[in-house]
N, C-alpha and C positions, 0 to 999 in steps of 0.2 A: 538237468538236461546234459546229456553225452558232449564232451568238445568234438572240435572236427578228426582231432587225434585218435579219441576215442572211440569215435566211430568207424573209424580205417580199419583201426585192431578188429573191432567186431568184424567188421565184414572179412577180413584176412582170414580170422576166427572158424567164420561160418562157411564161408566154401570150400574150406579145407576137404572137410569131411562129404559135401556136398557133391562132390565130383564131375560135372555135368557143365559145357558149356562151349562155346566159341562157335564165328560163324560155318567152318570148315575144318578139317582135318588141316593142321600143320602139313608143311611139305617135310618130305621125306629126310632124314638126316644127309644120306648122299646127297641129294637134290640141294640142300642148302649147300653142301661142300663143294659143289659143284658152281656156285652161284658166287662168280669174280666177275671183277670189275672188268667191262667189256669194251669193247668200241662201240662210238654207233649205229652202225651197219649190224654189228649181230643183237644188238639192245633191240632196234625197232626190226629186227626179223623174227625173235622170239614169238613164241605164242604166248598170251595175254590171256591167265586164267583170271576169270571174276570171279567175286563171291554175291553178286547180285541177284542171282537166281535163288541162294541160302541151299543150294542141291549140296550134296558130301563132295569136298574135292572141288568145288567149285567148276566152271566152267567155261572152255572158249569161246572168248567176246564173240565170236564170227558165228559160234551155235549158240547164241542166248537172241530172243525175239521182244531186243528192247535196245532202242535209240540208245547207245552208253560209246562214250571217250573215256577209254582206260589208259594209263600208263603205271609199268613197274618201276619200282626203284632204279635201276637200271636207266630208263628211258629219263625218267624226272632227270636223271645227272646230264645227262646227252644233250638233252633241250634245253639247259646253266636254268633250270624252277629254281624258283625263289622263294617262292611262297604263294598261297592259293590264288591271289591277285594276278600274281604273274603269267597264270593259264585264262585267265577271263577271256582275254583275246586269241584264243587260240583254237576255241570251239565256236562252231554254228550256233548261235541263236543264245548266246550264255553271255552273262553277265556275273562272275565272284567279287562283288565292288565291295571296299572296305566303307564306310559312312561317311568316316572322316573326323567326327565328331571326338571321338577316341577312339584310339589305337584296336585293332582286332575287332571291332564289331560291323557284321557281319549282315550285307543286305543282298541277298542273292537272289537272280533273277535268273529262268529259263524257259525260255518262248512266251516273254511280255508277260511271265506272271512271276511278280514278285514283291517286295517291300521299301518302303524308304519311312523307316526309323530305328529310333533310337530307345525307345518304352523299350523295357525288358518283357512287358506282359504280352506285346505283341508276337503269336507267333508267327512261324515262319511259312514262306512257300514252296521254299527248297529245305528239305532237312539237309542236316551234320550230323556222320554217324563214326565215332572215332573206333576201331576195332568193335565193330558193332554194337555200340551203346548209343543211344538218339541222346543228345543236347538238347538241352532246355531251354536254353536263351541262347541270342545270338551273339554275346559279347564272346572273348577269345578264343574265335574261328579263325582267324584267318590265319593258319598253320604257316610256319616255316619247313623250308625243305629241309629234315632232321631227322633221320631214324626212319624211315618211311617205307614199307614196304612195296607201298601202291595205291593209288587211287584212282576212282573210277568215280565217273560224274555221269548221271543217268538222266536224261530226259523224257520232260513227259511224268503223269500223275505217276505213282510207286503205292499207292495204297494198301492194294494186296498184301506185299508182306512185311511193307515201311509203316505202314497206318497214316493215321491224320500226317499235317503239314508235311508233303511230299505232292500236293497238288502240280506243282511246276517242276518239281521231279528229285533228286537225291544225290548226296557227295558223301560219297565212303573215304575212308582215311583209314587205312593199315598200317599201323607201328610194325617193329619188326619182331619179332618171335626168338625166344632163345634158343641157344643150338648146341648141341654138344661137341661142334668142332669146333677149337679155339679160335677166336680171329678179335681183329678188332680194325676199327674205323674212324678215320681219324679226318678233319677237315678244317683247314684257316681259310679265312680271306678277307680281303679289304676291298672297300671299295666307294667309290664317291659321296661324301659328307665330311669328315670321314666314318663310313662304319666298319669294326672292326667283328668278326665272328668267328667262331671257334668251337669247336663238336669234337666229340669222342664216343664211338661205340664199341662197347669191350661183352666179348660173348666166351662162354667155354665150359665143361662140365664143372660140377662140386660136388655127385656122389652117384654112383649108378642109379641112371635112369630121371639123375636131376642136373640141369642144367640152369646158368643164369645170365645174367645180362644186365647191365647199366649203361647209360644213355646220358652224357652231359652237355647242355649246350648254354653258351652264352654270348649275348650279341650286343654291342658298345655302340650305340649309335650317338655321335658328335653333331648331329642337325644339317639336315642337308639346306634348309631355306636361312635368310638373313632378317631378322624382324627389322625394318627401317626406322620403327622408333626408339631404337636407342642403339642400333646397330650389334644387334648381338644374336649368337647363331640360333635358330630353334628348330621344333620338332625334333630334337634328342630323344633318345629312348635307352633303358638299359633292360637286357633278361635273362633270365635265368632260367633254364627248364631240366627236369631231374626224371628220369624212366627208371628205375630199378623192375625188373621183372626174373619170373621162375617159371617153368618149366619143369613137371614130372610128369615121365612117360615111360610109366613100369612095363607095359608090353606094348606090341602095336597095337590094339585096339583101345586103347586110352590116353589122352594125354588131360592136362589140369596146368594150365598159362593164368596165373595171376602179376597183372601188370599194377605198377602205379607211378603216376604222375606228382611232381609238385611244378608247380611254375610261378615268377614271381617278376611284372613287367612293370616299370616305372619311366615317366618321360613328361615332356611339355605337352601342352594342349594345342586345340588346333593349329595349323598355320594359314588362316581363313582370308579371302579376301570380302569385299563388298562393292557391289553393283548395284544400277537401275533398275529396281524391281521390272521384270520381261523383256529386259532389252541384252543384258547382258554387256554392257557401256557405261561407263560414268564413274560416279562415283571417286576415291582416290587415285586407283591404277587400271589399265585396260586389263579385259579378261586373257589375254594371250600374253600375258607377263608374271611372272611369279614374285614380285614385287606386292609386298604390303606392309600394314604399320600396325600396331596393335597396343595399347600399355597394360592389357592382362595379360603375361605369357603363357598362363594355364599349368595345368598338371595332372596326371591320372596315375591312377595305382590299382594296379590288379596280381590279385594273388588266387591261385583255384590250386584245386588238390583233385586226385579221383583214382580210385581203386576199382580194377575189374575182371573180374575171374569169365575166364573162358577154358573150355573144356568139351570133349566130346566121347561119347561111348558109340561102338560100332556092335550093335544087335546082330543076330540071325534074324528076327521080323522082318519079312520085307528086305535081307538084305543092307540094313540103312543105319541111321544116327542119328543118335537121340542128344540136342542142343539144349544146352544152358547157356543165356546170357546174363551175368550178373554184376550191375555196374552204379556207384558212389561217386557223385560230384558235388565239390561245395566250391563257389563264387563268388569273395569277397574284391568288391572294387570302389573307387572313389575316383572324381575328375573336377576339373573346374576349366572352364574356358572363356574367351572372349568371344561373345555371339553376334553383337553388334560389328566383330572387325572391324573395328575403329580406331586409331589413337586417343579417342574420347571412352568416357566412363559412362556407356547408354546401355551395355543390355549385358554382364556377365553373370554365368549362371555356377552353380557345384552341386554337384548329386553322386550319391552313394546306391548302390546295388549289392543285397546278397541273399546268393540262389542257394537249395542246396536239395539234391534231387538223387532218387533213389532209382533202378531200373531190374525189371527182369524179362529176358521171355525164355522159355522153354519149348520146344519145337523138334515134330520127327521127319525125319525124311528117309523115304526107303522107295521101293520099287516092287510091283505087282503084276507080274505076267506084262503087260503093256503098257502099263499105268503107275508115270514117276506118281507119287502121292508128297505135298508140304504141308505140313498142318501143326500150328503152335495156340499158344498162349502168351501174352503180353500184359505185363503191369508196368503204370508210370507214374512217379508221387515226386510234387516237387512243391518247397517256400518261395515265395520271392518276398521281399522286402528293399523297398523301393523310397529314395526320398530326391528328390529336388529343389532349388533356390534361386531365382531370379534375383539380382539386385540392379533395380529399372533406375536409368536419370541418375546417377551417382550413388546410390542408395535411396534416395527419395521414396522409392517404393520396394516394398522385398517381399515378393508371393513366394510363400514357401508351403509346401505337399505336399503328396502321396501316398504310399500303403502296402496293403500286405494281401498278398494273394496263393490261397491253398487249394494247389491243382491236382487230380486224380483224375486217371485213365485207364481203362484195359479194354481188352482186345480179343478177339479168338479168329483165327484164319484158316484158310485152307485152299490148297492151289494142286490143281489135279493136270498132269499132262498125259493125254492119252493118245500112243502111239499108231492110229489107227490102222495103217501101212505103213510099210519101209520109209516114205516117202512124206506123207500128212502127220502131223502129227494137230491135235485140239487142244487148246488150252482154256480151261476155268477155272475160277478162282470167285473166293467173296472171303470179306475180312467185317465183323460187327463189332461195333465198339460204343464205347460208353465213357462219358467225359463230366467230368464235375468239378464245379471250382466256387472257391469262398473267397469274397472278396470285402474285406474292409477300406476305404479310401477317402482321403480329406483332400478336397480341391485348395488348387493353390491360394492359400488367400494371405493378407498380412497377418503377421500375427499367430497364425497357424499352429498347433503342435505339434511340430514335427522338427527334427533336427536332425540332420546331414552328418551320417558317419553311426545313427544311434535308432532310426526309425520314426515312427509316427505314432500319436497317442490318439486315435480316431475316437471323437467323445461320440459318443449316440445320440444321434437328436442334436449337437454342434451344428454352427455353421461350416456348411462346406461337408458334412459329413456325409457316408454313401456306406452303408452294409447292404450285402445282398448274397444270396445261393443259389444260384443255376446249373442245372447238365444237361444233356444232347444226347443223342443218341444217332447211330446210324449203319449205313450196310452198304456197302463198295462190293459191287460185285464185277466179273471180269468174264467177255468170251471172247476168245481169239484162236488164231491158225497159225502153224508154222507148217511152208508146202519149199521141201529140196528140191528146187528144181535141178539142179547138178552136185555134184560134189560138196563143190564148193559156192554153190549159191542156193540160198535160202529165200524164199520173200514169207512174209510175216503181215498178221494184221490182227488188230483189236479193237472192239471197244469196252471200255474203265469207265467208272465214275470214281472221283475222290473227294475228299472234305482238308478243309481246314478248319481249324477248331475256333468257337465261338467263345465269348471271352468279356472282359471290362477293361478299360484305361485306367492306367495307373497314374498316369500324367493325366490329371482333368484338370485342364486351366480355363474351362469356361462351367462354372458352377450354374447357367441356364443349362446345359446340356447335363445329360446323366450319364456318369461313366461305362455304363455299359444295362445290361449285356446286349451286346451285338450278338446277332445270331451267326452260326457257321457259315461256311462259302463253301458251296459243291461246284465241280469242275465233269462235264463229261466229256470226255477224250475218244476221238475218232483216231487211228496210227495205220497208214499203209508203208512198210520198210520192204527193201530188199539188200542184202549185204552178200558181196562179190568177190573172189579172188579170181582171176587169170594170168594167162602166160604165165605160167607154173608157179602161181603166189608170187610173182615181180609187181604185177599192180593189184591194189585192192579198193573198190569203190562200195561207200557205204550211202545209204540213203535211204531220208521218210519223208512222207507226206502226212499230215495232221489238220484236223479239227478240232476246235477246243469251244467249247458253249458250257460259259460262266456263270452261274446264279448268286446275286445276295453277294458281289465281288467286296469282299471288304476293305478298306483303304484308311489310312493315316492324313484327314485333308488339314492340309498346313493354309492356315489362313492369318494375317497380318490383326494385331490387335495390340493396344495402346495399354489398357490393363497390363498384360502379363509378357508383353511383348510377341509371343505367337501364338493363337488358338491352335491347336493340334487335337481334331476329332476324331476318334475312333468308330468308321459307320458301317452298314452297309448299302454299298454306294449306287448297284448298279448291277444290271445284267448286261454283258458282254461275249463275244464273238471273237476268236483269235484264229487263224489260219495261217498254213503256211510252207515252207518245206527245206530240206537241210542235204547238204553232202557232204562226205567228207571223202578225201580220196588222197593214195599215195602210189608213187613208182619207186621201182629198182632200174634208175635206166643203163647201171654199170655194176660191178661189183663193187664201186666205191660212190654212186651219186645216187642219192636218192630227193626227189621230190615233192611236195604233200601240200595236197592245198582243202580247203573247207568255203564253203557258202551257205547261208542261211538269210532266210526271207520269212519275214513276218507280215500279216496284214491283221487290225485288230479293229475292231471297231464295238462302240455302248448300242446295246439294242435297245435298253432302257433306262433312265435314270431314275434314281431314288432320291437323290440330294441335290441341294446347291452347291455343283460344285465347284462354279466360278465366282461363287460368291456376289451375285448380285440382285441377289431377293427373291427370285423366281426360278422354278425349276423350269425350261422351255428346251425350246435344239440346239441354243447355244452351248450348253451343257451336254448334249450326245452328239454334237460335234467333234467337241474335245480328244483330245490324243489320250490314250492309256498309256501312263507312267512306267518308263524302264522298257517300252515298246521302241526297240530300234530296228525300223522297215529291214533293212541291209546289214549284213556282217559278211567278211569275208578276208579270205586271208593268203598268203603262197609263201612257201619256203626250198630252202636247198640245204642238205648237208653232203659235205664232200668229206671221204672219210676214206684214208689211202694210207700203208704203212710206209715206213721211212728205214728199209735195210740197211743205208750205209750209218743208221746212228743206232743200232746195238738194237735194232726190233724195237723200236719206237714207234709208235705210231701219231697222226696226224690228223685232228679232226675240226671242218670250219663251218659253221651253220649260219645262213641267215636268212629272216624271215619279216614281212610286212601284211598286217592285218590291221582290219580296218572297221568302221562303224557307224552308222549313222547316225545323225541327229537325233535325239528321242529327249520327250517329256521327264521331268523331275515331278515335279506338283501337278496335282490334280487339274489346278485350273489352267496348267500351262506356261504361267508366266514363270516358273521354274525349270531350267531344261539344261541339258547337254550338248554342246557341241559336238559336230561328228568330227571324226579320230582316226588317225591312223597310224601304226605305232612301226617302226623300223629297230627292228634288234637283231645283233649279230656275235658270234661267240668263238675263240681258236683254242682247241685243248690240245694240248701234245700230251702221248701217253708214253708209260717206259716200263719195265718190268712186266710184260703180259697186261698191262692195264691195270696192275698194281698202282702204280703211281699218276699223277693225271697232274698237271699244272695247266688252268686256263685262265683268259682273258674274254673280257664277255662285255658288252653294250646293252643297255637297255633304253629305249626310249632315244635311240640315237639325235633324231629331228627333233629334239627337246618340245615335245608337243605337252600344253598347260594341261591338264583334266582335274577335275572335280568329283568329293565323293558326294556332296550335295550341291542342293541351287535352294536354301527355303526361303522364303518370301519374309521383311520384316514391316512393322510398319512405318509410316512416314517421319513419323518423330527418332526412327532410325535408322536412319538414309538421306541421300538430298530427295527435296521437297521439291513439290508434293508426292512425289511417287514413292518413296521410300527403298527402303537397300534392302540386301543379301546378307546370309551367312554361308560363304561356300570354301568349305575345307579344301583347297588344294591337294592332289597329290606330287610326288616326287617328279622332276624330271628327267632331261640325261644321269644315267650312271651306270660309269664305269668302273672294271671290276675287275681283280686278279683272284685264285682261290685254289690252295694245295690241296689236291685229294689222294689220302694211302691205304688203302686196305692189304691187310695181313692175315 
């Protein structure tokens, strides 16, 4: 077998010659030349090309007829992003929540559908798509702001031309492209724990018609929390992440961008508190404190690689471009944590993960008398290998298990826009797909063979043992309208059906139950939008209304158990109803003040249930009563940026943003006795700029009103927690921090 090295080369290898790929045309070498660091006044006046639609050249957000929050690199700098978390509250109806469990892994929700775990087998409901390659797993997602071209967070199913798991909608992630004008970008800063980070982006030619680029970042994190049993600082983290990319672009009708990644992120384990299981009180410290004690301090290690060739040829057919996306990721990680959160020895766990997944699609887009045409081909091959270790009561009990799972998927689409007046234009689409996965898997048990950092020996016919082969199959089709009503105002509408893919547990800690297969989850999506510009593009108001009718919803129910410390089921739980509606809207009310605020409304309710999922022996109404998990009724938010230049300091300029948003209460676990407090987060930021915006030194707040949150709430049982009720394992996030950070571009 190939190493992970070896495999790099190959694929380096192979699309040399292969020529073919990416989601768009590169922008233009001027256009990149062109592209300095701005104020924020002309950052959020820019026009905001997607690549969501996968048209050539992509498309402005305000003409594409889909719920999508895009910001450019540019904007990401304006608004002090931090990393994908730091936008979660800043959109309608969106949740980017990190777990908490360990570092970067990735439970994202948009409009009440989404996930709460930590199985690598589980997939998603929002995809991760970094320069157009889908993620496999949800472990290190959650991006820092580094090298970024742009991102765009889409709402709402994506099926069409994302496939499976995009039911609740899509987050694109644009690294930056090589350019033949020399520049480089440079970034420090520090900031509350203490952490310290550090970036360099360096671009410029190396031979007619090639161009390159390297990308270095690293981020020093000294722990922003205090563990009170031994009084020593944690949640540390150290990282490393490496971009080397190329660029040839022998004429204007081709170019060949092969990027790659190394990343390499090490740190403690959670910084967890514990509570009265549904009360959210008790226990050692109150929930509204960041006070806890713990004597496992944890540890996680994750190392991923990934190579990806993007390219595009511009035909005479049609006018169009012919796409190739071809992309390599391997995912080695290991963690260990305290789950009971306790200063006592009751429930610590370590588990290893490594993915290692291959991608293609190929796809044309051209134009036919009236008739944009998209239509591709998609392949997806991925390993997991999967192990975990409870060690329950001091050791007294140590369930150890897991397994291996060989996933395969492809695809064929096609999405037709046909312009039938100046004015109407129709839109259809269907995407077929086919899914298959081989699942070997040993439930936790003592004794087990399996070992943490090496894999699992799944005996056949063993206790605890599960072999199995299942696929799916299905057909997302799409019809919808875009009707101009003026210029600059569109209204939109469609109905989608989507799927998420069906699957097994890899974590089976209850050996009555069978790790799978659960069957798929289909979503049909009703979307009425209209998106606005007036007073000559000073205000722009965006806004949808939605129906979502959920079949076979499938869920992670976290249930309390003595054996292994937590049942974690993998079902499908339920058919479900989500409704609701979102705005997002800004002003220009000066040439230096701008505005922007967003509201989103959710209502969701079980039409049916499948399972127990309160856990009390009977399926009845108590159970469709129930709240749906990551369902927060309310979100919303207002901000100002004042953005004025400073002539008597050499053409400085002056930029001060501050903004409060907000959230409501919503469901964790199934049964409810898991949940979130609602939130409201106050952050504000002052950059002075110098040298045309060359230069940029800010000071930035996050989370000013030190408000507590959680990436979880899961229920344990009584033997760990006070009695009779039993405790929590709930990850803390970060609170105040504050932050200085030198930016140069050259």
């Amino acid at each position: 077998m190939h190493s992970r090295f070896t495999r790099a080369a190959i694929l380096l290898a192979a699309v040399s010659p292969l020529g073919l790929g990416a989601p768009a045309l590169a922008e233009s070498q001027a256009e990149q030349a062109a592209a300095q660091t701005q104020s924020a006044q002309q950052a959020l006046r820019d026009v905001i090309t997607i690549t969501a639609t996968k048209r050539p050249g992509g498309v402005d957000v305000q003409d594409a007829p889909v719920a999508v929050t895009a910001y450019s690199g540019e904007q990401l700098d304006a608004l002090q992003f931090q990393d994908l978390s730091s936008l979660s509250y800043l959109m309608p109806n969106v949740q980017l929540e990190d777990i908490g469990t360990a570092p970067g892994i990735a439970n994202f929700t948009i409009r009440g559908i989404g996930i709460n775990s930590s199985i690598p087998s589980v997939d998603p409901t929002v995809g991760v798509f970094v320069d157009g390659v889908y993620q496999g797993i949800n472990a290190g997602l959650v991006f820092d702001n580094f090298d970024l071209e742009g991102i765009e967070v889409l709402r709402g199913p994506q099926g069409i031309l994302f496939g499976r798991n995009v039911t609740g909608g899509a987050v694109l992630i644009r690294t930056t492209a090589p350019s033949e004008d020399p520049s480089m970008n440079f970034r420090a800063g520090v900031e509350t724990g203490p952490r310290y980070t550090a970036s360099g982006v360096f671009n410029g030619p190396l031979a007619q018609g090639l161009s390159g680029k390297l990308a270095v970042y690293h981020s020093d994190d000294h722990g922003w929390f205090t563990n009170e049993f031994d009084g020593s600082s944690h949640g540390a983290s150290r990282t490393w992440i490496v971009r080397p990319a190329l660029a040839w672009r022998p004429n204007d009708d081709f170019e060949l961008i092969v990027r790659g990644q190394y990343s390499k992120i090490t740190g403690d384990g959670p910084s967890a508190q514990n509570h009265v299981n549904g009360s959210g009180v008790g226990g050692l410290f109150p929930r509204d404190s960041f006070r806890f004690s713990i004597d496992e301090p944890g540890h996680f290690d994750n190392t991923a690689m990934s190579v990806t060739a993007e390219a595009n040829l511009r035909v005479a057919f049609g006018d169009g471009t012919i796409t190739n996306i071809l992309g390599w990721r391997d995912v080695d990680g290991t963690s260990t944590g305290d789950i009971d959160a306790t200063p006592g020895f009751l429930f610590h766990s370590a588990a290893s993960n490594a993915q290692e997944q291959w991608s293609n699609e190929l796809r044309y887009a051209g134009t036919f008398n009236n008739v944009d045409v998209t239509a591709g081909l998609f392949y997806f091959d991925q390993t997991i290998n999967y192990v975990e270790q409870r060690n329950l009561l001091g050791g007294a009990l140590v369930p150890i298990g897991g397994g291996y799972i060989d996933h395969m998927t492809w695809g064929a689409f096609s999405q037709f826009d046909i312009h039938a007046t100046d004015r109407l234009t129709i839109n259809l689409g269907g995407r077929y797909s086919y899914e298959r996965k081989r699942a070997r898997i040993q439930a936790l048990l003592p004794g087990a063979p399996c070992v943490v950092g090496t894999g699992c020996t799944v005996i056949t016919g063993g206790p605890g043992a599960f072999e199995d082969t299942d696929s799916w199959t299905s057909f997302a089709p799409k019809v919808g309208f875009q009707y101009e009503l003026e210029d600059d105002t569109q209204l939109y509408g469609f109905w989608t059906r989507g799927f998420r893919s069906g699957g097994y547990n890899l974590r089976n800690t209850d050996p009555t139950f069978a790790p799978g297969p659960y069957d798929q989850e289909q979503v049909d999506s009703f979307e009425l939008g209209l998106k606005t510009d007036f007073a000559d593009g000073a205000v722009r108001v965006n806004a949808a209304a939605f129906w979502n009718e959920i079949t076979d919803m499938q869920r992670e129910v976290n249930l309390p158990s003595a054996a292994t410390g937590v049942v974690q089921l993998i079902q499908n739980t339920a058919d479900a109803r989500i409704r609701g509606f979102e705005v997002e809207a800004r002003a220009f009310l000066s040439d230096n003040f701008i505005v922007h605020g967003q509201v989103g409304y959710l209502d969701g309710e079980y039409k049916s249930v499948l399972f127990d999922l309160n856990g009390d022996g009977v399926i009845d109404g108590a159970d469709l009563a129930l709240d749906i998990p990551r369902l927060a009724p309310w979100t919303y938010g207002v901000g100002a940026i004042f953005d004025t230049p400073l002539d008597n300091w050499g053409g400085a300029n002056l930029n001060a943003s501050v903004s409060y948003n907000y959230r409501d209460r919503n469901a964790y676990t199934d049964n409810n006795l898991g949940f979130f407090e609602s939130v409201g987060l106050l952050d504000a930021s002052l950059a002075l700029g110098f040298h045309e915006g060359g230069t940029v030194l800010s000071l930035y707040g996050k989370n000013l009103t030190d408000e507590v949150t959680f990436g979880g709430d899961t229920q344990l049982p009584a033997m760990l927690g006070p009695a009779p009720l039993g405790g929590t394992f709930s990850p803390m996030n970060k609170g105040r921090v504050i932050g200085v950070e030198l930016r140069v571009r050259r």
